[in-house]
VMD Tcl script that draws the C-alpha trace (Angstrom):
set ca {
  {70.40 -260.34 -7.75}
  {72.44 -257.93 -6.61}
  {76.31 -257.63 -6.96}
  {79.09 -255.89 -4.69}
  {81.59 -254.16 -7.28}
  {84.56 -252.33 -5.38}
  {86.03 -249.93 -7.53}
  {89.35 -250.38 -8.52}
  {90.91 -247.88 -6.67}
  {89.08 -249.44 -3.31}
  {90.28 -252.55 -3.92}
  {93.87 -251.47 -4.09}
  {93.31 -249.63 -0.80}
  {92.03 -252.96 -0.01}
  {95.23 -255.01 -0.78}
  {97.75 -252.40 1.06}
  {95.21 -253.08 4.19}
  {96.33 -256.72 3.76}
  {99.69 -256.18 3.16}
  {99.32 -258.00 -0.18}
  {100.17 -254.98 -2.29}
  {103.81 -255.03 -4.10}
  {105.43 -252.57 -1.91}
  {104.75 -254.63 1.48}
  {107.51 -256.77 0.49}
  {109.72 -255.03 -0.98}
  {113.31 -254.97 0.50}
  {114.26 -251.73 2.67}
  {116.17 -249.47 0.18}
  {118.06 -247.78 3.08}
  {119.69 -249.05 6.05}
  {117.64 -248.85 9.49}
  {115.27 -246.56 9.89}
  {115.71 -243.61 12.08}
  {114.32 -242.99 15.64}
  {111.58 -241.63 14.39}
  {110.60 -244.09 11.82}
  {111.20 -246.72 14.48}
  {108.84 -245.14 16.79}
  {105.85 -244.62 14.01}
  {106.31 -248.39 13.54}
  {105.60 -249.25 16.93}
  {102.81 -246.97 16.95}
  {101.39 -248.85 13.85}
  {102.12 -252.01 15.44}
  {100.39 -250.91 18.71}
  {97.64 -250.09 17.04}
  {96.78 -251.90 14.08}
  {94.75 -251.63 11.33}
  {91.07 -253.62 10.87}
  {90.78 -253.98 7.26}
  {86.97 -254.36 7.53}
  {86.57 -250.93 9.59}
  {88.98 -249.69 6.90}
  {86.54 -251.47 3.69}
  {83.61 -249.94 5.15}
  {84.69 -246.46 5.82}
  {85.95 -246.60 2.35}
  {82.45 -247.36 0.66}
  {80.56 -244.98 2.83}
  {82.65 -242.19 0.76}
  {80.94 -241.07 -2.36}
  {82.63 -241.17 -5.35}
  {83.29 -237.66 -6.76}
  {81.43 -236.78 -10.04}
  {83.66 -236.81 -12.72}
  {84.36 -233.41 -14.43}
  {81.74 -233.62 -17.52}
  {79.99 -236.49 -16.26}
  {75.96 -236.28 -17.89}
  {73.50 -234.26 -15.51}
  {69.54 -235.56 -15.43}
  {66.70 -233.18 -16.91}
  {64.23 -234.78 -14.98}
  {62.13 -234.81 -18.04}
  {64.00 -237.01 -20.96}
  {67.32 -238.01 -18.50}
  {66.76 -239.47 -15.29}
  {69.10 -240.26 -12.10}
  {69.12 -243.97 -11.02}
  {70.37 -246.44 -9.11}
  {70.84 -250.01 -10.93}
  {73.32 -252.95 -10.13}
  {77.05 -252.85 -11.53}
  {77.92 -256.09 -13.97}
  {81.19 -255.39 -14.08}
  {84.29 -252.72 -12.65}
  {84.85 -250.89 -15.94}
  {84.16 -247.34 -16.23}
  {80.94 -246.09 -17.73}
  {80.49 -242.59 -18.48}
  {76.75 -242.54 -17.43}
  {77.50 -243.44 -13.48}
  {77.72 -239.89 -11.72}
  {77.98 -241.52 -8.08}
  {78.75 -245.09 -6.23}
  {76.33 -245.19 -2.85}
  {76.63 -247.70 -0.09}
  {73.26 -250.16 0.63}
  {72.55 -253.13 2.40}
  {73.86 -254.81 -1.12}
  {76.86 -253.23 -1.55}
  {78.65 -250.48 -3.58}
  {75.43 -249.19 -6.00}
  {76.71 -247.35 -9.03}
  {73.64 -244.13 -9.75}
  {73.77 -243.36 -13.04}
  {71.89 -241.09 -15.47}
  {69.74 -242.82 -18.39}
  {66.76 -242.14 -20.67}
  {66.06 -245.81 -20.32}
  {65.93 -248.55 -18.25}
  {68.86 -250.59 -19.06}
  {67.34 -253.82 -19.72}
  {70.10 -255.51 -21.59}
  {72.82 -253.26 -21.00}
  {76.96 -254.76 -20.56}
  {77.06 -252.93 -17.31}
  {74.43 -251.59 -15.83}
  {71.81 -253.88 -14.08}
  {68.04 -253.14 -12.94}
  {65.61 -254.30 -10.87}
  {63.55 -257.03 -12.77}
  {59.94 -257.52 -12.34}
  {58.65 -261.19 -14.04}
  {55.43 -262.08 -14.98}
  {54.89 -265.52 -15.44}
  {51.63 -267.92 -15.95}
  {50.08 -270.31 -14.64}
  {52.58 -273.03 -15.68}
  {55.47 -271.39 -13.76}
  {56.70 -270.00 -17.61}
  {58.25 -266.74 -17.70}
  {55.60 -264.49 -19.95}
  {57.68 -261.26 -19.56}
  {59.84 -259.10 -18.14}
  {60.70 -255.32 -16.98}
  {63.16 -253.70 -15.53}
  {63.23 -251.10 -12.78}
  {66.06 -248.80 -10.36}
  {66.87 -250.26 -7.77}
  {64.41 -250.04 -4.73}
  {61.89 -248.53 -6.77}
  {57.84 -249.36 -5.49}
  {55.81 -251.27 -7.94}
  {52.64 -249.59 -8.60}
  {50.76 -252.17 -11.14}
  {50.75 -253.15 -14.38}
  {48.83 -250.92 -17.45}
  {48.57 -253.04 -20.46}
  {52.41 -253.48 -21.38}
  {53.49 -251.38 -18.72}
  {55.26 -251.46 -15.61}
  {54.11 -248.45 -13.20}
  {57.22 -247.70 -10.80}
  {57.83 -244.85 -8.10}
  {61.17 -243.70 -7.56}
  {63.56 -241.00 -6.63}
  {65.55 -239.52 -10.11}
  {67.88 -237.46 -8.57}
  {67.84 -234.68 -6.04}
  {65.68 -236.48 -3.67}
  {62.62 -235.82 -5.87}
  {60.54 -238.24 -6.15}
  {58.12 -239.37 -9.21}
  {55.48 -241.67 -11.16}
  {56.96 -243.65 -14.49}
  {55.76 -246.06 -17.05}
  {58.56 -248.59 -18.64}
  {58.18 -251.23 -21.07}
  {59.99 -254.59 -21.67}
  {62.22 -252.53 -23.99}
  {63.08 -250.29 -21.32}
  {61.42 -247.19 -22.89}
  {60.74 -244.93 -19.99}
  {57.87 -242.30 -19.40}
  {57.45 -239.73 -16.59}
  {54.21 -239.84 -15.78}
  {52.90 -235.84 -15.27}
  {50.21 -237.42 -12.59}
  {50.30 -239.44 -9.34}
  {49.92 -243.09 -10.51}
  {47.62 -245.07 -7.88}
  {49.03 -248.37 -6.45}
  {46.78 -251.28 -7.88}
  {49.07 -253.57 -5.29}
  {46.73 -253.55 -2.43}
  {44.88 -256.35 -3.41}
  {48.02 -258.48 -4.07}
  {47.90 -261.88 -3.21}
  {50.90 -264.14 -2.12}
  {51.69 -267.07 -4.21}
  {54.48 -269.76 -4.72}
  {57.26 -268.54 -6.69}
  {57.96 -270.94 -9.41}
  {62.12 -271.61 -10.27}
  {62.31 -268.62 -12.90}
  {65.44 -268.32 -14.50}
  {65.86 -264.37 -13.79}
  {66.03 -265.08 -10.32}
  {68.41 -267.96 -10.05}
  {70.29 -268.38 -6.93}
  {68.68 -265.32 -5.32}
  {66.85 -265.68 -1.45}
  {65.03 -262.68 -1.97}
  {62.81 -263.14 -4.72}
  {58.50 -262.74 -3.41}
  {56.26 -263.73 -6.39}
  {52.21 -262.20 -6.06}
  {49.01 -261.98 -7.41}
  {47.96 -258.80 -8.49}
  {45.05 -257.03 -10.24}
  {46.15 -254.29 -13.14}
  {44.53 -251.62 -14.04}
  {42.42 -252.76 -16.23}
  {41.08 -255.00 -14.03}
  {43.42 -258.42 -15.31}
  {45.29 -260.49 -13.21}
  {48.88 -261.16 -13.33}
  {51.36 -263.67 -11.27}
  {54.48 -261.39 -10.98}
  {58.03 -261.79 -9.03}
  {60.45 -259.66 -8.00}
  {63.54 -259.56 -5.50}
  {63.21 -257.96 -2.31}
  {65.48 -255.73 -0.40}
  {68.70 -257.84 1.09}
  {68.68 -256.88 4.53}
}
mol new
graphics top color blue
foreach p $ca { graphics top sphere $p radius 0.5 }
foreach p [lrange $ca 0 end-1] q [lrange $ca 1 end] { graphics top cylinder $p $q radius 0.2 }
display resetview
Protein backbone atom coordinates (compact mmCIF):
# COMPACT_ATOMS: atom_id res chain seq x y z
CA UNK A 1 0.00 0.00 0.00
CA UNK A 2 1.43 2.93 -0.82
CA UNK A 3 2.38 5.93 1.48
CA UNK A 4 2.68 9.85 0.82
CA UNK A 5 5.95 10.97 2.81
CA UNK A 6 6.57 14.88 2.42
CA UNK A 7 9.95 15.61 3.17
CA UNK A 8 10.66 17.62 5.95
CA UNK A 9 11.64 20.56 4.38
CA UNK A 10 8.11 20.41 2.24
CA UNK A 11 6.24 20.15 5.05
CA UNK A 12 7.65 23.25 6.66
CA UNK A 13 6.95 25.06 3.37
CA UNK A 14 3.72 23.49 4.05
CA UNK A 15 3.04 25.06 7.53
CA UNK A 16 4.24 28.79 6.47
CA UNK A 17 1.44 28.22 3.55
CA UNK A 18 -0.96 27.83 6.51
CA UNK A 19 0.27 30.36 8.53
CA UNK A 20 0.88 27.77 11.28
CA UNK A 21 4.64 28.22 11.29
CA UNK A 22 6.20 30.15 14.50
CA UNK A 23 6.95 33.31 12.80
CA UNK A 24 3.17 33.96 11.60
CA UNK A 25 2.49 35.02 15.00
CA UNK A 26 5.04 36.52 16.17
CA UNK A 27 4.64 40.18 17.38
CA UNK A 28 5.91 43.02 14.85
CA UNK A 29 9.46 43.89 16.14
CA UNK A 30 9.20 47.41 14.62
CA UNK A 31 6.59 49.92 14.57
CA UNK A 32 4.34 50.16 11.26
CA UNK A 33 5.56 49.13 8.34
CA UNK A 34 6.53 51.49 5.66
CA UNK A 35 4.61 52.43 2.44
CA UNK A 36 6.09 49.99 0.78
CA UNK A 37 5.65 47.14 3.09
CA UNK A 38 2.04 48.26 3.38
CA UNK A 39 1.52 48.04 -0.23
CA UNK A 40 3.26 44.34 -0.68
CA UNK A 41 0.70 43.37 2.00
CA UNK A 42 -2.17 44.35 0.10
CA UNK A 43 -0.78 42.78 -2.83
CA UNK A 44 -0.49 39.47 -0.81
CA UNK A 45 -3.83 39.99 0.49
CA UNK A 46 -5.24 40.65 -3.05
CA UNK A 47 -3.92 37.80 -4.16
CA UNK A 48 -3.59 35.03 -1.92
CA UNK A 49 -1.94 32.04 -1.68
CA UNK A 50 -3.67 28.28 -2.45
CA UNK A 51 -1.75 26.04 -0.32
CA UNK A 52 -2.70 23.03 -2.50
CA UNK A 53 -1.38 24.79 -5.87
CA UNK A 54 1.56 25.65 -3.59
CA UNK A 55 1.85 21.50 -2.16
CA UNK A 56 1.76 20.37 -5.59
CA UNK A 57 4.16 22.59 -7.32
CA UNK A 58 6.38 21.73 -4.49
CA UNK A 59 6.39 17.82 -5.13
CA UNK A 60 6.63 18.14 -8.85
CA UNK A 61 10.34 19.52 -8.00
CA UNK A 62 12.92 16.84 -7.82
CA UNK A 63 14.92 16.58 -5.04
CA UNK A 64 18.60 17.38 -5.82
CA UNK A 65 21.08 14.42 -5.51
CA UNK A 66 23.00 14.78 -2.63
CA UNK A 67 26.78 15.41 -3.14
CA UNK A 68 28.20 11.64 -2.77
CA UNK A 69 24.97 10.07 -2.91
CA UNK A 70 25.62 6.05 -4.45
CA UNK A 71 25.38 5.93 -8.42
CA UNK A 72 23.81 2.43 -10.05
CA UNK A 73 26.20 0.06 -12.21
CA UNK A 74 23.44 -1.35 -13.87
CA UNK A 75 25.05 -4.65 -13.31
CA UNK A 76 25.40 -5.33 -9.28
CA UNK A 77 23.54 -1.67 -8.20
CA UNK A 78 20.34 -0.85 -9.56
CA UNK A 79 18.05 2.47 -9.58
CA UNK A 80 14.52 1.99 -8.10
CA UNK A 81 11.58 3.28 -7.08
CA UNK A 82 10.02 1.66 -3.73
CA UNK A 83 7.57 3.21 -1.08
CA UNK A 84 9.01 5.48 1.87
CA UNK A 85 8.13 3.96 5.62
CA UNK A 86 9.17 6.71 7.21
CA UNK A 87 10.75 10.71 6.69
CA UNK A 88 14.28 9.96 7.90
CA UNK A 89 17.11 10.28 5.65
CA UNK A 90 18.59 7.28 3.93
CA UNK A 91 21.70 7.53 2.12
CA UNK A 92 20.60 5.12 -0.72
CA UNK A 93 17.55 7.54 -2.06
CA UNK A 94 19.22 9.67 -4.95
CA UNK A 95 15.74 11.32 -6.00
CA UNK A 96 11.94 11.88 -4.60
CA UNK A 97 9.44 11.70 -7.91
CA UNK A 98 5.82 12.67 -7.93
CA UNK A 99 3.04 9.65 -8.93
CA UNK A 100 -0.45 9.15 -8.69
CA UNK A 101 0.62 7.86 -4.93
CA UNK A 102 2.49 10.49 -3.81
CA UNK A 103 6.11 11.64 -3.14
CA UNK A 104 8.19 8.16 -4.36
CA UNK A 105 11.67 8.12 -2.89
CA UNK A 106 14.20 6.22 -6.09
CA UNK A 107 16.85 4.82 -4.55
CA UNK A 108 19.87 2.68 -5.52
CA UNK A 109 20.07 -1.07 -4.12
CA UNK A 110 21.62 -4.46 -4.93
CA UNK A 111 18.47 -5.89 -3.47
CA UNK A 112 15.06 -5.70 -3.20
CA UNK A 113 14.37 -4.38 0.15
CA UNK A 114 12.08 -6.87 1.46
CA UNK A 115 12.30 -6.14 5.12
CA UNK A 116 14.02 -3.01 5.10
CA UNK A 117 13.13 0.10 8.12
CA UNK A 118 12.54 2.42 5.26
CA UNK A 119 12.31 1.49 2.10
CA UNK A 120 9.11 -0.34 0.85
CA UNK A 121 8.49 -2.54 -2.45
CA UNK A 122 5.99 -3.72 -4.41
CA UNK A 123 4.79 -7.16 -2.99
CA UNK A 124 3.67 -9.96 -5.07
CA UNK A 125 1.73 -12.95 -2.77
CA UNK A 126 1.20 -16.28 -3.61
CA UNK A 127 -1.25 -17.94 -1.72
CA UNK A 128 -3.20 -21.51 -1.99
CA UNK A 129 -6.07 -22.75 -2.30
CA UNK A 130 -7.21 -22.08 1.30
CA UNK A 131 -6.74 -18.28 0.96
CA UNK A 132 -3.12 -18.94 3.13
CA UNK A 133 -0.35 -16.80 2.25
CA UNK A 134 2.44 -19.46 0.73
CA UNK A 135 4.97 -16.66 -0.11
CA UNK A 136 6.04 -13.55 -0.88
CA UNK A 137 8.35 -11.16 -3.18
CA UNK A 138 9.03 -7.96 -3.49
CA UNK A 139 9.33 -5.71 -6.51
CA UNK A 140 9.98 -1.51 -7.55
CA UNK A 141 7.35 0.09 -7.75
CA UNK A 142 5.31 -0.21 -11.09
CA UNK A 143 7.41 -2.87 -12.23
CA UNK A 144 5.45 -5.66 -14.89
CA UNK A 145 5.23 -9.13 -13.58
CA UNK A 146 6.53 -11.52 -16.01
CA UNK A 147 5.86 -15.11 -14.18
CA UNK A 148 7.12 -17.11 -11.76
CA UNK A 149 10.50 -19.63 -12.37
CA UNK A 150 10.69 -22.03 -9.58
CA UNK A 151 11.43 -19.57 -6.54
CA UNK A 152 11.54 -16.70 -8.64
CA UNK A 153 9.77 -13.67 -9.35
CA UNK A 154 10.45 -12.45 -13.13
CA UNK A 155 9.94 -8.48 -13.11
CA UNK A 156 10.56 -5.74 -15.93
CA UNK A 157 11.55 -2.46 -14.93
CA UNK A 158 13.36 0.72 -15.59
CA UNK A 159 16.93 0.91 -13.25
CA UNK A 160 17.87 4.17 -13.93
CA UNK A 161 18.44 6.28 -17.00
CA UNK A 162 15.29 5.28 -18.62
CA UNK A 163 16.78 1.87 -19.51
CA UNK A 164 14.81 -0.64 -19.21
CA UNK A 165 15.51 -4.51 -18.21
CA UNK A 166 14.61 -8.32 -17.33
CA UNK A 167 15.34 -9.46 -13.42
CA UNK A 168 14.91 -12.47 -11.28
CA UNK A 169 14.30 -11.80 -7.28
CA UNK A 170 13.72 -14.16 -4.60
CA UNK A 171 11.74 -13.99 -1.30
CA UNK A 172 15.06 -12.84 0.19
CA UNK A 173 15.25 -10.10 -2.11
CA UNK A 174 18.40 -11.36 -3.93
CA UNK A 175 18.26 -9.71 -7.29
CA UNK A 176 19.54 -10.94 -10.80
CA UNK A 177 19.73 -9.05 -14.12
CA UNK A 178 18.72 -11.23 -16.44
CA UNK A 179 21.32 -10.86 -19.76
CA UNK A 180 18.09 -12.05 -22.00
CA UNK A 181 14.52 -10.85 -22.69
CA UNK A 182 12.38 -12.83 -20.17
CA UNK A 183 8.91 -13.85 -21.93
CA UNK A 184 5.66 -12.92 -20.06
CA UNK A 185 4.00 -16.32 -18.91
CA UNK A 186 0.93 -13.78 -17.77
CA UNK A 187 -1.14 -14.14 -20.82
CA UNK A 188 -2.94 -16.94 -19.76
CA UNK A 189 -3.76 -15.40 -16.32
CA UNK A 190 -6.94 -16.02 -14.97
CA UNK A 191 -8.97 -13.70 -12.57
CA UNK A 192 -9.83 -15.02 -9.23
CA UNK A 193 -11.24 -13.84 -5.78
CA UNK A 194 -8.71 -12.31 -3.70
CA UNK A 195 -8.78 -13.88 -0.35
CA UNK A 196 -8.22 -11.20 2.97
CA UNK A 197 -4.24 -11.57 2.92
CA UNK A 198 -2.62 -9.83 5.51
CA UNK A 199 0.05 -7.98 3.11
CA UNK A 200 -2.63 -6.22 1.60
CA UNK A 201 -4.72 -5.01 4.47
CA UNK A 202 -6.73 -1.98 4.00
CA UNK A 203 -5.58 -1.53 0.40
CA UNK A 204 -8.49 -1.05 -2.72
CA UNK A 205 -6.10 -1.92 -5.18
CA UNK A 206 -5.03 -5.27 -4.63
CA UNK A 207 -6.10 -7.91 -8.14
CA UNK A 208 -5.30 -11.56 -7.17
CA UNK A 209 -4.85 -14.17 -10.61
CA UNK A 210 -4.26 -17.38 -11.83
CA UNK A 211 -1.27 -17.87 -13.62
CA UNK A 212 0.80 -20.61 -15.31
CA UNK A 213 4.86 -20.47 -14.53
CA UNK A 214 7.27 -21.46 -16.47
CA UNK A 215 7.48 -24.63 -15.79
CA UNK A 216 4.21 -25.18 -16.60
CA UNK A 217 2.67 -24.98 -12.54
CA UNK A 218 0.01 -22.98 -11.49
CA UNK A 219 0.03 -20.37 -8.94
CA UNK A 220 -2.87 -18.03 -7.26
CA UNK A 221 -0.87 -14.72 -6.88
CA UNK A 222 -1.93 -10.97 -5.69
CA UNK A 223 -0.62 -7.88 -6.08
CA UNK A 224 -1.68 -4.06 -5.77
CA UNK A 225 -2.47 -2.19 -8.72
CA UNK A 226 -1.64 1.29 -9.75
CA UNK A 227 -3.78 4.03 -7.53
CA UNK A 228 -5.18 6.11 -10.08
Amino acid sequence: MRNLILVPSLLAVLLAIAGCAPEATAPAATAAPAATDAADAADAEATPVDPAAAAAALAVAPKPRPPGAPVADGKTTFEFWFSAKTEEDDPRVVDWLEDPCGLTPVAVVDAIPVDDPYLLPDFVVEFDAAGKEVRRWGKPFSAEILGIAGDELLFRAPHGGGATADFRTGIDGHLVRSTDTIESTLSGATETECPALPTFAGSDYVQCVEVTDADGGRHLLAWEGACT
